[in-house]
N, CA, C and O atoms as a Tripos MOL2 file, in Angstrom:
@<TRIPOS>MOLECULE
protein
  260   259    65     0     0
PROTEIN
NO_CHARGES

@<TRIPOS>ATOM
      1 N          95.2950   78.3490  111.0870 N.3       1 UNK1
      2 CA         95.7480   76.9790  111.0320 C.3       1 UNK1
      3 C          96.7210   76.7410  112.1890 C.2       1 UNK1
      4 O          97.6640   77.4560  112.5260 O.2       1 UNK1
      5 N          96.3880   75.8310  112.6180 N.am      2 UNK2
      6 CA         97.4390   75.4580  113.9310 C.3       2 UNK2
      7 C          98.8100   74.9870  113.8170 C.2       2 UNK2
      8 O          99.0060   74.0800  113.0090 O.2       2 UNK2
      9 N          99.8220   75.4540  114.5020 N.am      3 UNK3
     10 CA        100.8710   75.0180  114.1880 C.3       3 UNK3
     11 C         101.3010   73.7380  114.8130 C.2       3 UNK3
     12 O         100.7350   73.5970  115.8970 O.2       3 UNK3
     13 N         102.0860   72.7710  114.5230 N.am      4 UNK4
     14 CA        102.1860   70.9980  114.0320 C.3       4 UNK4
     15 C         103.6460   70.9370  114.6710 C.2       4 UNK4
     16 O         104.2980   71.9520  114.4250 O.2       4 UNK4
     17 N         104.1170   70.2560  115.2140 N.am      5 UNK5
     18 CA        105.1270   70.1660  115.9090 C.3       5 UNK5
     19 C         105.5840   68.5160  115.4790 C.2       5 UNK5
     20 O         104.7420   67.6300  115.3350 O.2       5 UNK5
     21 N         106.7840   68.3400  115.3410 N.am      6 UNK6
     22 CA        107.0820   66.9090  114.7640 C.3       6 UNK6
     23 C         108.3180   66.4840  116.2760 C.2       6 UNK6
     24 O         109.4140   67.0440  116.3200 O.2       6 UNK6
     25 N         107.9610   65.6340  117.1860 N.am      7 UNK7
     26 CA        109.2290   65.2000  117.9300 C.3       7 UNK7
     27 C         110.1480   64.2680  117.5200 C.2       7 UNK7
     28 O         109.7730   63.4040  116.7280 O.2       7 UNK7
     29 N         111.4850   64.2820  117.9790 N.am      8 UNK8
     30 CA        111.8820   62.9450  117.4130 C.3       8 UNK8
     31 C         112.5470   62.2350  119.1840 C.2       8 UNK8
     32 O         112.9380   62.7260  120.2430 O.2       8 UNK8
     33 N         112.3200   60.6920  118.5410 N.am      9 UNK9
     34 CA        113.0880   60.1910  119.8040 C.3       9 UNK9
     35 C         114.0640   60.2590  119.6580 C.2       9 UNK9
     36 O         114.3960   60.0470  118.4920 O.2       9 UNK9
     37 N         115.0100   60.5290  120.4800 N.am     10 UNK10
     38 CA        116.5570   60.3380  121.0990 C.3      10 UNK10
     39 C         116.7430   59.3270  121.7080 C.2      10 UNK10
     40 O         115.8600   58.7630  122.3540 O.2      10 UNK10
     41 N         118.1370   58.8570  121.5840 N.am     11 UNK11
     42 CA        118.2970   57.8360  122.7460 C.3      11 UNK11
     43 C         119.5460   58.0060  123.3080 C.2      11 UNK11
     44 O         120.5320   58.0300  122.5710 O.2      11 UNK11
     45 N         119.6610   58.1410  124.6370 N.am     12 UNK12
     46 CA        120.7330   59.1650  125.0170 C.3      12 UNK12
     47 C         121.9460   58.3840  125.5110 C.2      12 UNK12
     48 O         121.3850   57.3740  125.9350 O.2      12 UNK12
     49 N         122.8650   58.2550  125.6640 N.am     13 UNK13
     50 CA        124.1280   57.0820  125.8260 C.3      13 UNK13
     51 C         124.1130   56.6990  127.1110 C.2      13 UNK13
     52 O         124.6850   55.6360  127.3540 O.2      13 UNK13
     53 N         123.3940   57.5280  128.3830 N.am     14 UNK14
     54 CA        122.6900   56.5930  130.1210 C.3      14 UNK14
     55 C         121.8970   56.8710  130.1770 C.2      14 UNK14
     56 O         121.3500   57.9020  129.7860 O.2      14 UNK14
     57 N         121.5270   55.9320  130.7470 N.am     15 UNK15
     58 CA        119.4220   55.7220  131.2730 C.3      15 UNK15
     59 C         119.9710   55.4510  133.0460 C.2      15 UNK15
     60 O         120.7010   54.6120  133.5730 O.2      15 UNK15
     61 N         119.3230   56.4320  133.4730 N.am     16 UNK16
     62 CA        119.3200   55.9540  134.4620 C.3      16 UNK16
     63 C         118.0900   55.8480  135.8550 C.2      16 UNK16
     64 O         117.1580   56.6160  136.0930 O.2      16 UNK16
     65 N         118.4000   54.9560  136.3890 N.am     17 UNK17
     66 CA        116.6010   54.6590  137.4300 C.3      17 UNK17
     67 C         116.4610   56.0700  138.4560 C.2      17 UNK17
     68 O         117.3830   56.7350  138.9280 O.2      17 UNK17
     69 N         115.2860   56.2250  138.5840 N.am     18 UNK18
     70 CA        115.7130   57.3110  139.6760 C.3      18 UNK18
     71 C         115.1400   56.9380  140.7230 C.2      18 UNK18
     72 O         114.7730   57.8040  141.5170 O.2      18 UNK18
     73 N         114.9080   55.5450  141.0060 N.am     19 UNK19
     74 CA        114.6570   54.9110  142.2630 C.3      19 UNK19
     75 C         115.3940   54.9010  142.9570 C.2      19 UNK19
     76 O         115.3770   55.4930  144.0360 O.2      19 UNK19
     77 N         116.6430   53.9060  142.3220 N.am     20 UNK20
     78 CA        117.8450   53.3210  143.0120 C.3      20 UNK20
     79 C         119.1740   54.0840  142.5980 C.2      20 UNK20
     80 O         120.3090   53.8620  143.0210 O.2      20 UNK20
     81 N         118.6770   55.2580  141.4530 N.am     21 UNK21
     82 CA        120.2190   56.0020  140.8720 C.3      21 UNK21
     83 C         121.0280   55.1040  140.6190 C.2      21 UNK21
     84 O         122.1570   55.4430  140.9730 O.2      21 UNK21
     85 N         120.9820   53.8380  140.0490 N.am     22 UNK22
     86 CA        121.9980   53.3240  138.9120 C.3      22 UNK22
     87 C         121.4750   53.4010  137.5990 C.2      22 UNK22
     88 O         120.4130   53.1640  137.0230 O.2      22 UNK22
     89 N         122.9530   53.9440  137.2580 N.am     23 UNK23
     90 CA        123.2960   54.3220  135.7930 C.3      23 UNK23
     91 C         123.4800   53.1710  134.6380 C.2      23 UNK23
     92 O         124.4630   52.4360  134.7260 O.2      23 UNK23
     93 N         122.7540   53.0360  133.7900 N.am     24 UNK24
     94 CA        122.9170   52.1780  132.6520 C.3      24 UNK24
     95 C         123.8240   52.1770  130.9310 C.2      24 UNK24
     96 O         123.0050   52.6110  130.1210 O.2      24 UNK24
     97 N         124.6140   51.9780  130.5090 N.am     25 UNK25
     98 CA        125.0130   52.3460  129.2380 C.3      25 UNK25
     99 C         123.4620   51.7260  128.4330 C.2      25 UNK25
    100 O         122.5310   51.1680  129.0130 O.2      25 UNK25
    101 N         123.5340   51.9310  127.4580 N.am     26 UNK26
    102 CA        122.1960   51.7030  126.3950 C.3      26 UNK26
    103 C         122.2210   50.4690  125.9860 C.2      26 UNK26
    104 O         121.1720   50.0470  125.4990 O.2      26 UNK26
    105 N         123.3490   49.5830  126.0570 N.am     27 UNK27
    106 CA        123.1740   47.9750  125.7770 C.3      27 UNK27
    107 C         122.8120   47.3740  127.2510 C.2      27 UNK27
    108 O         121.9610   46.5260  127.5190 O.2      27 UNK27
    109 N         123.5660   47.9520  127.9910 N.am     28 UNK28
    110 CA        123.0200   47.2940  129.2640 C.3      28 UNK28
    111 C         121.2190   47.3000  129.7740 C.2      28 UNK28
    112 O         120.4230   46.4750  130.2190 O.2      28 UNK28
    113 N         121.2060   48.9120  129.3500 N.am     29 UNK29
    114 CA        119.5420   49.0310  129.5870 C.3      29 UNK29
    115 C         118.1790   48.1060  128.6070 C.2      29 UNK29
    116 O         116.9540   48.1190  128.7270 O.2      29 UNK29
    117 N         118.9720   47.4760  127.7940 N.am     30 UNK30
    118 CA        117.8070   46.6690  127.1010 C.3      30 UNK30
    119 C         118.0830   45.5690  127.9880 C.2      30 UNK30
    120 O         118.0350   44.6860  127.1310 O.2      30 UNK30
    121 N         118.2630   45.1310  128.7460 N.am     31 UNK31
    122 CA        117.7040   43.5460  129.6480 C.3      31 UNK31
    123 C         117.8840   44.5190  130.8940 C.2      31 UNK31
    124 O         117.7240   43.8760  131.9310 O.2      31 UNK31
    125 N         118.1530   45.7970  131.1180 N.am     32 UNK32
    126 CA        117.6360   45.6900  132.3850 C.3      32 UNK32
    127 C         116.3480   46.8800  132.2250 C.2      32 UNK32
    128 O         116.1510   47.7000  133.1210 O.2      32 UNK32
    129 N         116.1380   46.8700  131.9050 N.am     33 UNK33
    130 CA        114.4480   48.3230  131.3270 C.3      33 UNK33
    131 C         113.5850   47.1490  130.5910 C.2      33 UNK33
    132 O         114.1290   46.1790  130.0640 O.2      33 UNK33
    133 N         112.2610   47.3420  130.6180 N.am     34 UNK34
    134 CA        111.2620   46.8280  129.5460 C.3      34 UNK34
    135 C         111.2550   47.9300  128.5440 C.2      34 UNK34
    136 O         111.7970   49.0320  128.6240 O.2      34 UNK34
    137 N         110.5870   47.4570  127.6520 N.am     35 UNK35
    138 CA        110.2900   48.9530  126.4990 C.3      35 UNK35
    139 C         109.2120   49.2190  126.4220 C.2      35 UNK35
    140 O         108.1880   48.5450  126.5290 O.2      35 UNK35
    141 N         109.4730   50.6810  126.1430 N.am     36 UNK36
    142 CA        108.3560   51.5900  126.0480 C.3      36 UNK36
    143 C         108.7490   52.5380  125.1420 C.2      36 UNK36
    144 O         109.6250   53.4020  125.1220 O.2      36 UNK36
    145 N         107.6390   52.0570  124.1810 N.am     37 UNK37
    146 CA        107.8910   53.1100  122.2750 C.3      37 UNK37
    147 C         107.6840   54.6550  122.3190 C.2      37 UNK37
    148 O         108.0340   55.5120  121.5070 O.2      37 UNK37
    149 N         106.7940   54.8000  123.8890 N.am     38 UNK38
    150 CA        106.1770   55.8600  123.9950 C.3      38 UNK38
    151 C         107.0720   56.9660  124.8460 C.2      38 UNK38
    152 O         106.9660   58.1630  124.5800 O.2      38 UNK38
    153 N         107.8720   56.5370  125.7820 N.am     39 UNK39
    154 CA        109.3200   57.1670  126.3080 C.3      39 UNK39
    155 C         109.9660   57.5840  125.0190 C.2      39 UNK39
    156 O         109.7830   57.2020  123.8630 O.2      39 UNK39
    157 N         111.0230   58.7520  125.7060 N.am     40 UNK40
    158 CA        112.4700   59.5120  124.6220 C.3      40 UNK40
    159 C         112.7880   58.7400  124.8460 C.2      40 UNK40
    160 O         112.0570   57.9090  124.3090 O.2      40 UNK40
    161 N         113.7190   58.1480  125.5180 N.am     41 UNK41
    162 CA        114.6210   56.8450  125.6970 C.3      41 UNK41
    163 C         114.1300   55.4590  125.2760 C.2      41 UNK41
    164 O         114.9760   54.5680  125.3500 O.2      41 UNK41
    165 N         113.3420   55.2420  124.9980 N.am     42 UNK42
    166 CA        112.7270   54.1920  124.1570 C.3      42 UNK42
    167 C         112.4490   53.1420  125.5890 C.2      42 UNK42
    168 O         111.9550   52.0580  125.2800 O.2      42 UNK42
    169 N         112.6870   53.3280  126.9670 N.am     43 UNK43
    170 CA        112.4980   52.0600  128.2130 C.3      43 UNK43
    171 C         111.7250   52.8750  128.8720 C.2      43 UNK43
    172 O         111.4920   54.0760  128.7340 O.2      43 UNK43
    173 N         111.0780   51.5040  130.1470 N.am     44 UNK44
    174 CA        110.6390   52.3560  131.0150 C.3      44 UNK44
    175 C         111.2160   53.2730  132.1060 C.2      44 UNK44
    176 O         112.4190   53.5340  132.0640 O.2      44 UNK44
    177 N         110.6390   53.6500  132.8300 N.am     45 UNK45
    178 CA        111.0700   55.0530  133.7160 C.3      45 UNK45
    179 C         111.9620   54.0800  134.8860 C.2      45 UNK45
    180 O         113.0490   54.5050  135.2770 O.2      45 UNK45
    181 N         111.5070   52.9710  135.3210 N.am     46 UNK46
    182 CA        112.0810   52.5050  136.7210 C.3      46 UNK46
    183 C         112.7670   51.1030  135.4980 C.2      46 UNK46
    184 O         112.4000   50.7990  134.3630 O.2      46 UNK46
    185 N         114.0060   50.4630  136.5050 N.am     47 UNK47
    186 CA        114.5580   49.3260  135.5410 C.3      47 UNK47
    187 C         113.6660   48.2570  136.4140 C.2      47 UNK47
    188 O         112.9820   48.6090  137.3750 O.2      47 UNK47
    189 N         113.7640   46.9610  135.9670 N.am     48 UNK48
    190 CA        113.2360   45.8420  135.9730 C.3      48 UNK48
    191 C         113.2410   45.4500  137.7100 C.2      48 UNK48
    192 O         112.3090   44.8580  138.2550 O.2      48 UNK48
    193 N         114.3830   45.8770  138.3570 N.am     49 UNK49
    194 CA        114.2440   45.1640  139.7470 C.3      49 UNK49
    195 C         113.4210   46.1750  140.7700 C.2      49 UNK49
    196 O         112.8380   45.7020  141.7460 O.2      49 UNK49
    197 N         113.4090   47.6110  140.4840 N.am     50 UNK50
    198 CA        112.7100   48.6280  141.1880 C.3      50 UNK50
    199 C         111.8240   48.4870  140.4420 C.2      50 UNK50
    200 O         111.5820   49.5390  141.0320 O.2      50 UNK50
    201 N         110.7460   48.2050  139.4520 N.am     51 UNK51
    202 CA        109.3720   48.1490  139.0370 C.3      51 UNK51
    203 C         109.1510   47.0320  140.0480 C.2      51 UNK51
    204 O         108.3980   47.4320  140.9360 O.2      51 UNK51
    205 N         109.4690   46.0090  140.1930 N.am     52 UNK52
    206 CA        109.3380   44.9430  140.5240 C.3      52 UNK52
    207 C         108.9930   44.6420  141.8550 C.2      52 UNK52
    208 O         108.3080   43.6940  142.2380 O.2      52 UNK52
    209 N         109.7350   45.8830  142.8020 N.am     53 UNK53
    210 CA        109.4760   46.3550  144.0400 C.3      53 UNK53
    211 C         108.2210   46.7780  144.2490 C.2      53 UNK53
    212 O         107.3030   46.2300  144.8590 O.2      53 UNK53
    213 N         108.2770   48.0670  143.5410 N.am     54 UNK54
    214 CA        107.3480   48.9580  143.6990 C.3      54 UNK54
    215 C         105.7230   48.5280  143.4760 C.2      54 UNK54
    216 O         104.7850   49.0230  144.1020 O.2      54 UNK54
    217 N         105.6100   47.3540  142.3010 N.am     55 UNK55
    218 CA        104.7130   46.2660  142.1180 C.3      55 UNK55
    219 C         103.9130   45.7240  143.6250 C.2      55 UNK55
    220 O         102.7850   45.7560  144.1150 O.2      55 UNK55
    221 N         105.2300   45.2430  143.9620 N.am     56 UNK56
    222 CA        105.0120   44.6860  145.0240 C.3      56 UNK56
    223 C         104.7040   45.2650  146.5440 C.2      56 UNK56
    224 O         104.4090   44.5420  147.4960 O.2      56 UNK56
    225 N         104.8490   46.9570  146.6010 N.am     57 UNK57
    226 CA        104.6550   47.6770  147.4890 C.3      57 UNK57
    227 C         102.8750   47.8420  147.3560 C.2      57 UNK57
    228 O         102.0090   47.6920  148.2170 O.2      57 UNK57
    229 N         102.7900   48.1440  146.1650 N.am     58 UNK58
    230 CA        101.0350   48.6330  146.0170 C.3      58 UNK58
    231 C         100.4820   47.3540  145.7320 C.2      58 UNK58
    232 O          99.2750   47.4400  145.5060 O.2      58 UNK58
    233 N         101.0210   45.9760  145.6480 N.am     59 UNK59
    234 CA         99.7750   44.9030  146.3760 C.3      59 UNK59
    235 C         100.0080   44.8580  147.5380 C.2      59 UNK59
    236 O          99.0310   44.7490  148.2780 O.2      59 UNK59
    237 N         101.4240   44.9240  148.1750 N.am     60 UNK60
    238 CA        100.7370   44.5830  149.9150 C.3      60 UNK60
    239 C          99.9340   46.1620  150.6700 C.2      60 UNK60
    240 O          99.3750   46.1750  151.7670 O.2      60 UNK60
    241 N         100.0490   47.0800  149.9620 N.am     61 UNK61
    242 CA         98.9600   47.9220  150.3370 C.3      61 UNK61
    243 C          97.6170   47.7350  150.2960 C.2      61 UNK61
    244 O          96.7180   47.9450  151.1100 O.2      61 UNK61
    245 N          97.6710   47.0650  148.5900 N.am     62 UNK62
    246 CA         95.9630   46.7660  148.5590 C.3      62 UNK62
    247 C          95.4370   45.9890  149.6320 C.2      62 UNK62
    248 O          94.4990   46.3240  150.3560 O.2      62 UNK62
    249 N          96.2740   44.6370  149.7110 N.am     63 UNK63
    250 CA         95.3210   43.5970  150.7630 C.3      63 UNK63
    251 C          95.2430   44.0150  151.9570 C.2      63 UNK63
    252 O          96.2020   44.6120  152.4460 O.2      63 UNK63
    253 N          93.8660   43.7490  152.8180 N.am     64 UNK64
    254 CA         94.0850   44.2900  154.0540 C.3      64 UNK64
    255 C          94.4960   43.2990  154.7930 C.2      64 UNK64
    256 O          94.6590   42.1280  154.4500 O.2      64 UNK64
    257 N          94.6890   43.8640  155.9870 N.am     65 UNK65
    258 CA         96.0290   43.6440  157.2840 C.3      65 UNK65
    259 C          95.2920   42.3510  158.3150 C.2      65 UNK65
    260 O          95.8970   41.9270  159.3000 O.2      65 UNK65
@<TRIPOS>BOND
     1     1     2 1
     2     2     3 1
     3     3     4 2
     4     3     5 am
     5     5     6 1
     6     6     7 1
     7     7     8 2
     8     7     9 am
     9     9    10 1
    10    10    11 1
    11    11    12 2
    12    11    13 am
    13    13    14 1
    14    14    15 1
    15    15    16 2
    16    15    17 am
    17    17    18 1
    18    18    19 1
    19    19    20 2
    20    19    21 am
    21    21    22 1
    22    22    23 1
    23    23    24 2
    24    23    25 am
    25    25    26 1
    26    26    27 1
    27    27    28 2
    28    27    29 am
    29    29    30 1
    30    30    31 1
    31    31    32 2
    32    31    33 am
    33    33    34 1
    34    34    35 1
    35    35    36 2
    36    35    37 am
    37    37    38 1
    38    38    39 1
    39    39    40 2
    40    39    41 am
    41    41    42 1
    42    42    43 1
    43    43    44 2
    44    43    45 am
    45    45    46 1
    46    46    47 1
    47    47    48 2
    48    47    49 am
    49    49    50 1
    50    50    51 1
    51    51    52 2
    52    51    53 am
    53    53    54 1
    54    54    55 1
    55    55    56 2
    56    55    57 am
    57    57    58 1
    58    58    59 1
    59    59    60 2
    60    59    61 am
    61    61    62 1
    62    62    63 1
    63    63    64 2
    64    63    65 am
    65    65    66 1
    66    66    67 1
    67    67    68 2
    68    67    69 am
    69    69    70 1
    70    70    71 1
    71    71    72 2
    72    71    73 am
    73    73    74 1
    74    74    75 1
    75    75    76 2
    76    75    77 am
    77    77    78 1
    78    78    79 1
    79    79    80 2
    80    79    81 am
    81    81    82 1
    82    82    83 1
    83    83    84 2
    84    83    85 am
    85    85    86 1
    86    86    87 1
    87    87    88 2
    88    87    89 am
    89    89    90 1
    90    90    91 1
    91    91    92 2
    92    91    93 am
    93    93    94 1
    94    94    95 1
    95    95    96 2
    96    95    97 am
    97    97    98 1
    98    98    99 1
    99    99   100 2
   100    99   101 am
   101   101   102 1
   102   102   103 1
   103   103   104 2
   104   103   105 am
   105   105   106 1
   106   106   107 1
   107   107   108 2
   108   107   109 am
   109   109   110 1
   110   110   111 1
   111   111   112 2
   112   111   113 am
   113   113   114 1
   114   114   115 1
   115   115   116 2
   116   115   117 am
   117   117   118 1
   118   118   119 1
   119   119   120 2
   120   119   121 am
   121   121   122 1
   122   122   123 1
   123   123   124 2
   124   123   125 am
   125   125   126 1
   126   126   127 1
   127   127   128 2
   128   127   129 am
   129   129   130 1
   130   130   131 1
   131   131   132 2
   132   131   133 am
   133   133   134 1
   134   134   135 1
   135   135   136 2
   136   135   137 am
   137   137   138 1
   138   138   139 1
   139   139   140 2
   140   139   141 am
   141   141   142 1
   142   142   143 1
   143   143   144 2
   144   143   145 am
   145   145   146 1
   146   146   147 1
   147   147   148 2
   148   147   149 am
   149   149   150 1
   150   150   151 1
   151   151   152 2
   152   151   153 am
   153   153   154 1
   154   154   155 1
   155   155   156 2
   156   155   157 am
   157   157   158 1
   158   158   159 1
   159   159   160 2
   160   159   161 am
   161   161   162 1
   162   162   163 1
   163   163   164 2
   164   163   165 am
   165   165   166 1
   166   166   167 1
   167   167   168 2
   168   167   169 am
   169   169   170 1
   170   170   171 1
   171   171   172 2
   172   171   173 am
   173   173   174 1
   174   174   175 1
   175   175   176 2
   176   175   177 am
   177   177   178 1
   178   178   179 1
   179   179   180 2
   180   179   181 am
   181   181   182 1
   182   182   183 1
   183   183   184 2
   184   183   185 am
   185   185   186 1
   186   186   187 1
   187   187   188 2
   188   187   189 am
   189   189   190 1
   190   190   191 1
   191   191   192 2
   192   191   193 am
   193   193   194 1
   194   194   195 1
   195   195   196 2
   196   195   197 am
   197   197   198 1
   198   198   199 1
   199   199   200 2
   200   199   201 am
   201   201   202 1
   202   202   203 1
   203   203   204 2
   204   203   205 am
   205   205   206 1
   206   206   207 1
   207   207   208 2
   208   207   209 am
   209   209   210 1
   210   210   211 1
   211   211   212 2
   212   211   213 am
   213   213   214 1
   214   214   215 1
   215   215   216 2
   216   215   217 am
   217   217   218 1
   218   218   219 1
   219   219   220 2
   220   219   221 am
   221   221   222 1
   222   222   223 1
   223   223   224 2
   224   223   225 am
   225   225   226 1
   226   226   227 1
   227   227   228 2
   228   227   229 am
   229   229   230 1
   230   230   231 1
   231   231   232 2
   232   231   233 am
   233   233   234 1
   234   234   235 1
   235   235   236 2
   236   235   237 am
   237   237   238 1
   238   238   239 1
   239   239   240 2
   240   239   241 am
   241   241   242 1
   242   242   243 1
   243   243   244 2
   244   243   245 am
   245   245   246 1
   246   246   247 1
   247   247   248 2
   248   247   249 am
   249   249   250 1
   250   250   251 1
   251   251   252 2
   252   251   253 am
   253   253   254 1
   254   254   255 1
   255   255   256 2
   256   255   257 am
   257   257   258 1
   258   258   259 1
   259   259   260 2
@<TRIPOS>SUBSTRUCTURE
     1 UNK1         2 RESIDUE 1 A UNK
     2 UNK2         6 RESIDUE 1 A UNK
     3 UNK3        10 RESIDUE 1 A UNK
     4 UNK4        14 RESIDUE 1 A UNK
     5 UNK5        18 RESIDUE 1 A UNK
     6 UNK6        22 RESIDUE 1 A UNK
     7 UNK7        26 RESIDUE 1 A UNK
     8 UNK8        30 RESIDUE 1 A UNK
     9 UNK9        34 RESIDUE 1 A UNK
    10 UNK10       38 RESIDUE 1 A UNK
    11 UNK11       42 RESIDUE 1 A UNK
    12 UNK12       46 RESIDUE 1 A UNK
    13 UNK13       50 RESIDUE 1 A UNK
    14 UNK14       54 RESIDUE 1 A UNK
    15 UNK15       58 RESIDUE 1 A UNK
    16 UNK16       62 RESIDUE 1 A UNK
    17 UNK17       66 RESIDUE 1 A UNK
    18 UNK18       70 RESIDUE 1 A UNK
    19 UNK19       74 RESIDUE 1 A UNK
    20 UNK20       78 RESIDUE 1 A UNK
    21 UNK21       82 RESIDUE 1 A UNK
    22 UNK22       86 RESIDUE 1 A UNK
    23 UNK23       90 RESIDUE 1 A UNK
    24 UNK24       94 RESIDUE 1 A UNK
    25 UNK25       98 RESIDUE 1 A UNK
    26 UNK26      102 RESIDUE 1 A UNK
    27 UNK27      106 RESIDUE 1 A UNK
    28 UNK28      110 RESIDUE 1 A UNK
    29 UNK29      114 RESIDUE 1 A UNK
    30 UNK30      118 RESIDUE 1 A UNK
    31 UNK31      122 RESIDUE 1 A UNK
    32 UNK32      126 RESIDUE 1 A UNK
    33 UNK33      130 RESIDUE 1 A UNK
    34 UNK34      134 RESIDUE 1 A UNK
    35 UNK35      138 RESIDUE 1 A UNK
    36 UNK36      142 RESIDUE 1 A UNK
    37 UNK37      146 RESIDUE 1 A UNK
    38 UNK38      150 RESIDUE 1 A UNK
    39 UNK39      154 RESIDUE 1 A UNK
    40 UNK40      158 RESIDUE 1 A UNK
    41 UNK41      162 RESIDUE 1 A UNK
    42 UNK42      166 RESIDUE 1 A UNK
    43 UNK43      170 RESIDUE 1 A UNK
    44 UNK44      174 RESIDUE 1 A UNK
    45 UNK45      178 RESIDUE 1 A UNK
    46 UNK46      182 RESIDUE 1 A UNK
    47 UNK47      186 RESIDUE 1 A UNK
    48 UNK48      190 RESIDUE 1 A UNK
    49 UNK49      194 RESIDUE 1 A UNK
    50 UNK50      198 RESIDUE 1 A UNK
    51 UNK51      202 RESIDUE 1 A UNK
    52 UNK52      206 RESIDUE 1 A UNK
    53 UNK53      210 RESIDUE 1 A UNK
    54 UNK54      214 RESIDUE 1 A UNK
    55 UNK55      218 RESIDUE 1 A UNK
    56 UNK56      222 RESIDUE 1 A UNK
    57 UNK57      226 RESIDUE 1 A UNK
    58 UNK58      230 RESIDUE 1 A UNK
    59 UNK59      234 RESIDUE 1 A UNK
    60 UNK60      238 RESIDUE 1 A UNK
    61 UNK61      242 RESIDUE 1 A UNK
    62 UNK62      246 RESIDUE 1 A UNK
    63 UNK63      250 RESIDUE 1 A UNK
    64 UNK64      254 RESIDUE 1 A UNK
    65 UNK65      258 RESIDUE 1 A UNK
């Protein structure tokens, strides 16, 4: 029988981007992170203004020149 592993989320007291390396307290990171149920930290990996970039880096890649 296979052994079953149970995780739990944490949510850790800074979130921080590792785009731009600013640090968030956990009230601050809910308006600046979207959520994600599926993260430990319950947000996403980049905050709202570096997704937002980075968005915007891989469409002006897509279109051509």
């Amino acid at each position: 029988m296979p052994a079953t592993t149970t995780t739990t989320k944490r949510k850790s007291s800074k979130i921080r981007c590792p785009r731009c390396g600013r640090e968030y307290t956990a009230k601050q990171a809910e308006k600046a992170f979207h959520r994600n149920k599926r993260s430990r930290t319950g947000f996403q990996t980049y905050d709202k203004a570096c997704a937002k970039a980075i968005d915007a880096e891989k469409a002006a890649a897509k279109t051509p020149a």
